[in-house]
C-alpha positions as CSV (number, residue, x, y, z in Angstrom):
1,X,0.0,0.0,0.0
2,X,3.0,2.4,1.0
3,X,4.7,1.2,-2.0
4,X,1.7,1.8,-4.4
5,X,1.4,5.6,-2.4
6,X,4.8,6.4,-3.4
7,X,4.6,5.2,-7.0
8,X,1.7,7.5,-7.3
9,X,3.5,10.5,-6.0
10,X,6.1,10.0,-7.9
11,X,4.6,9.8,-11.1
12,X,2.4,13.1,-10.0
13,X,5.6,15.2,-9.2
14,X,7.3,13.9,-13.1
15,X,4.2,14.5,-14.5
16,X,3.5,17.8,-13.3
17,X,7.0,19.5,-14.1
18,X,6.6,18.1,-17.4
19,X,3.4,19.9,-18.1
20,X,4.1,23.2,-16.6
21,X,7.7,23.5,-18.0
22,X,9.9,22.6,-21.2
23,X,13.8,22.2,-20.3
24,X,16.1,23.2,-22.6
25,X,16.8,19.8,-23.4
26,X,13.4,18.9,-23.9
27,X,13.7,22.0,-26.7
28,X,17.0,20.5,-28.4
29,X,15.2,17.4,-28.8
30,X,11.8,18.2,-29.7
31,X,10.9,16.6,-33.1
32,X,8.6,19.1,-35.9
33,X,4.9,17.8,-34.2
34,X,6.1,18.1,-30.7
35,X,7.6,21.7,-31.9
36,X,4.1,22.7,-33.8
37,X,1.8,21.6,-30.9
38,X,3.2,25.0,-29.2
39,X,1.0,28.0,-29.4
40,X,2.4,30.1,-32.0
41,X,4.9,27.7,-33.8
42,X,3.9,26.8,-37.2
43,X,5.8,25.0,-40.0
44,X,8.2,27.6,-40.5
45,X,9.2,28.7,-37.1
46,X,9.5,24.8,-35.7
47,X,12.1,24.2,-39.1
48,X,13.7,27.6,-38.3
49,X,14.1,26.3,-34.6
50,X,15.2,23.0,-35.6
51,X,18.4,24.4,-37.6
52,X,19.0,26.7,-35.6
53,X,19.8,24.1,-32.6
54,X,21.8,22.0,-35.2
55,X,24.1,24.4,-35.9
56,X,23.9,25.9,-31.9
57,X,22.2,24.0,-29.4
58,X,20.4,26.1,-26.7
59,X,21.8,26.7,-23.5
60,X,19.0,28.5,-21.7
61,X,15.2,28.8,-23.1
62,X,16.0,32.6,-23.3
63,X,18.3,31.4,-26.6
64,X,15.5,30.6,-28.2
65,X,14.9,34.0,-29.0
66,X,17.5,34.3,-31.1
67,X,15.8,32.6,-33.6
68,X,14.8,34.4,-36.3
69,X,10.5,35.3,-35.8
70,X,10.8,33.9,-32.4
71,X,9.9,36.9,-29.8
72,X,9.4,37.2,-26.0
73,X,5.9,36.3,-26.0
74,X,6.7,32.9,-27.9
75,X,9.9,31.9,-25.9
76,X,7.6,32.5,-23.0
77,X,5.2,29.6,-24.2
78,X,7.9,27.5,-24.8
79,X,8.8,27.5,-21.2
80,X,5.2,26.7,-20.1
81,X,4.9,25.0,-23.0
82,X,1.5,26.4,-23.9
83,X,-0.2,23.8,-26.3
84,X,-2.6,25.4,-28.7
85,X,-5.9,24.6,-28.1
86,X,-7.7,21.2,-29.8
87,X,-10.7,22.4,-31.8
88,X,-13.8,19.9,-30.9
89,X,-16.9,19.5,-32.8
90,X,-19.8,19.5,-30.7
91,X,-22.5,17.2,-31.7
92,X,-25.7,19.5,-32.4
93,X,-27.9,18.9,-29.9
94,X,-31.7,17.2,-31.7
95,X,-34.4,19.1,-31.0
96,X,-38.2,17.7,-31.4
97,X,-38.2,19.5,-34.8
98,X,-35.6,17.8,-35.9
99,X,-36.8,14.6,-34.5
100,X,-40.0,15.6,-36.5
101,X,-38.2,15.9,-39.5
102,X,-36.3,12.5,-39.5
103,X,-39.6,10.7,-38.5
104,X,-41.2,12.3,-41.9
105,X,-38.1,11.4,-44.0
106,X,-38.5,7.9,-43.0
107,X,-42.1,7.4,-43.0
108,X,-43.0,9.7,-46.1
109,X,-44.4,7.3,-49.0
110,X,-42.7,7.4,-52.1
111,X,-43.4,9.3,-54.9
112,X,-43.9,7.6,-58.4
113,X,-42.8,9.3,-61.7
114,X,-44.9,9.1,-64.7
115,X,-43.1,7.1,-66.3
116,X,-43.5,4.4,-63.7
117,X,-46.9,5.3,-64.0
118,X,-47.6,4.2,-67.3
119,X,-45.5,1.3,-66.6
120,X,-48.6,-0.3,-64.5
């Protein structure tokens, strides 16, 4: 039980200063998706960041600025590594006239041409 307690806290206190914070390592290894999941890096900005640390790995998150396009405002969400937000469809709630309107669909009788008219 003391054991499982432990586990649990330890996972909590990794977990948590992984979420609120990116180390610097954490930036000179990100790969391109981990890069564009930052609010505010797009394709562009995560390649310019990528060759940037090839050629000069950074040493503090502060470098990160020296990218070109990369400001204060965006070093700072690489620190907290603000993700942008997930867009999420909503499923339109039915109302009764839509109900209505699926329950006439599916009952209405089908309409003959005149063609299949003469036919008979």
């Amino acid at each position: 039980m003391i054991k499982t307690i432990y586990k649990a806290l330890a996972i909590l206190v990794l977990s948590s200063s992984l979420v609120f914070s990116m180390s610097v390592s954490q930036l000179n290894k990100a790969s391109k998706e981990e890069l564009l999941k930052i609010n505010g890096i797009g394709d562009k900005k995560a390649d310019a960041i990528i060759k940037y640390r090839k050629s000069k790995p950074f040493k503090s998150i502060s470098d990160v600025e020296e990218v070109k396009g990369v400001g204060k405002a965006l070093a700072k969400n690489i620190k907290n590594d603000v993700h942008k937000k997930v867009k999420t469809t909503k499923k339109k709630k039915e109302t009764k006239k839509d109900t209505k309107i699926k329950k006439e669909t599916k009952t209405k009788p089908k309409t003959t041409t005149k063609k299949e008219e003469k036919k008979s």
